[in-house]
C-alpha positions as CSV (number, residue, x, y, z in Angstrom):
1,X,7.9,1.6,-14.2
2,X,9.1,1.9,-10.7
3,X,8.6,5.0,-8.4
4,X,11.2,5.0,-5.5
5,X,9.9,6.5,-2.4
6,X,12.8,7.4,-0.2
7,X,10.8,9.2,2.6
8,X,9.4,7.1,5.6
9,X,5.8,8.0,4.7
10,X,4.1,8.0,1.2
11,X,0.4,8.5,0.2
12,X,-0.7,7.1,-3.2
13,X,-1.6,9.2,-5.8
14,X,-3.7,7.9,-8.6
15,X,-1.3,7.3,-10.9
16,X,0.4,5.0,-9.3
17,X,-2.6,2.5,-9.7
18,X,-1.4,2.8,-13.8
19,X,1.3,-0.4,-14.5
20,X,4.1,1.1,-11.7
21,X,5.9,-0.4,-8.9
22,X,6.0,1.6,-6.0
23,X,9.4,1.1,-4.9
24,X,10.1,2.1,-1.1
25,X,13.8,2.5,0.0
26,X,14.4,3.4,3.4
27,X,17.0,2.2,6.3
28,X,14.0,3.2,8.7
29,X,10.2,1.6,9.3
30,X,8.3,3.7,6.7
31,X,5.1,3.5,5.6
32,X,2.6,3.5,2.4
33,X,-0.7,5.2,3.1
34,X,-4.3,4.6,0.9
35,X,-6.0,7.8,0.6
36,X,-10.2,7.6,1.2
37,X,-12.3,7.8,-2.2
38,X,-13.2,11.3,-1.6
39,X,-9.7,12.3,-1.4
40,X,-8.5,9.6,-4.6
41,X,-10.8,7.8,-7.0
42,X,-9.4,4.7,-7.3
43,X,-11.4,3.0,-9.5
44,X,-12.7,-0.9,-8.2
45,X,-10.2,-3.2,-9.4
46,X,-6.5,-1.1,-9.2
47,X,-3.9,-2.8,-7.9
48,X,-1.0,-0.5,-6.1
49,X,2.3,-2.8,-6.3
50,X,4.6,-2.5,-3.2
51,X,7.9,-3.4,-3.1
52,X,10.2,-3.0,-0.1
53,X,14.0,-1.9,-1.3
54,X,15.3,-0.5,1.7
55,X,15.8,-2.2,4.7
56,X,13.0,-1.1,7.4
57,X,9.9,-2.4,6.9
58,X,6.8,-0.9,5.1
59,X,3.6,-0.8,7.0
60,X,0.2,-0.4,4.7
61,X,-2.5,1.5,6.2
62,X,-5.5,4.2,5.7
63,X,-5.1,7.2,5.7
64,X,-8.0,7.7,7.6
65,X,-8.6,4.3,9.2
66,X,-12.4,4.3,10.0
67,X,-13.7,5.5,6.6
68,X,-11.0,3.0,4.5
69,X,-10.6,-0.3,5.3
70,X,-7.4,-2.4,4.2
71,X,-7.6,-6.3,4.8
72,X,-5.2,-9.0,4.8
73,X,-4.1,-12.4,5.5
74,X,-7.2,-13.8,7.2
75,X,-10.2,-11.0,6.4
76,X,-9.0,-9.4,9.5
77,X,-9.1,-5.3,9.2
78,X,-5.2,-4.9,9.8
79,X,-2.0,-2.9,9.0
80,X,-0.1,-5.4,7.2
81,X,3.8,-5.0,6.9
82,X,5.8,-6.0,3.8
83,X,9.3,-7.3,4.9
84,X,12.8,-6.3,3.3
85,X,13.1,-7.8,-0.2
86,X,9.4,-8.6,-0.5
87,X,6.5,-7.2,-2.4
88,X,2.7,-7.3,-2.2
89,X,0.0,-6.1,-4.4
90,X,-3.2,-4.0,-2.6
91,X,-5.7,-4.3,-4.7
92,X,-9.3,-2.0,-4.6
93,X,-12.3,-4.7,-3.8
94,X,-14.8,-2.1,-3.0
95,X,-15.7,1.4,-2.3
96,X,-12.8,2.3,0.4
97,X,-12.3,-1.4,0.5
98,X,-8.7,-3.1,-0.3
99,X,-6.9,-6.4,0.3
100,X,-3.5,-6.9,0.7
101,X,-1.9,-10.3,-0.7
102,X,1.9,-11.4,-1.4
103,X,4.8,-11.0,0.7
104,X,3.1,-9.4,3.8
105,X,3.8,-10.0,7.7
């Protein structure tokens, strides 16, 4: 089940961990933000699907960047940005710990 984002900045709720697609549609850059655990309990093991309608860009980051920790192609600590047409899946490794695979920049 897809939920379309049309802002240019989104944080995840916990429900969109449950079998959705979040779906961002913007002309402009936009961007998804991970929440800290304190803030959203994502349990170890969701996996927040990101698909980029629109056509600026979508940048995944932390919310707050030195407590949560989002990783990507190479175990580098980075924003990674999803281009137009292309999805990626963050998926929950640890406590405040996520990687970032598929269709990223």
């Amino acid at each position: 089940f897809p939920v379309t984002i049309a802002g240019t900045t989104y944080t995840v709720v916990l429900a969109d961990g449950l079998n959705k697609i979040i779906t961002m549609d913007n002309a402009s850059a936009n961007a998804l933000k991970i929440p800290t655990d304190a803030s959203v309990a994502f349990p170890v093991g969701t996996v927040l699907n990101v698909y980029c309608k629109g056509a600026g860009t979508t940048t995944i980051s932390a919310v707050t960047s030195g407590t949560t920790t989002i990783t990507s192609a190479g175990a580098v600590a980075a924003s990674p940005t999803v281009a137009t047409k292309k999805a990626a899946s963050c998926v929950k490794i640890a406590a405040n710990s996520w990687i970032v695979v598929g269709g990223i920049a």
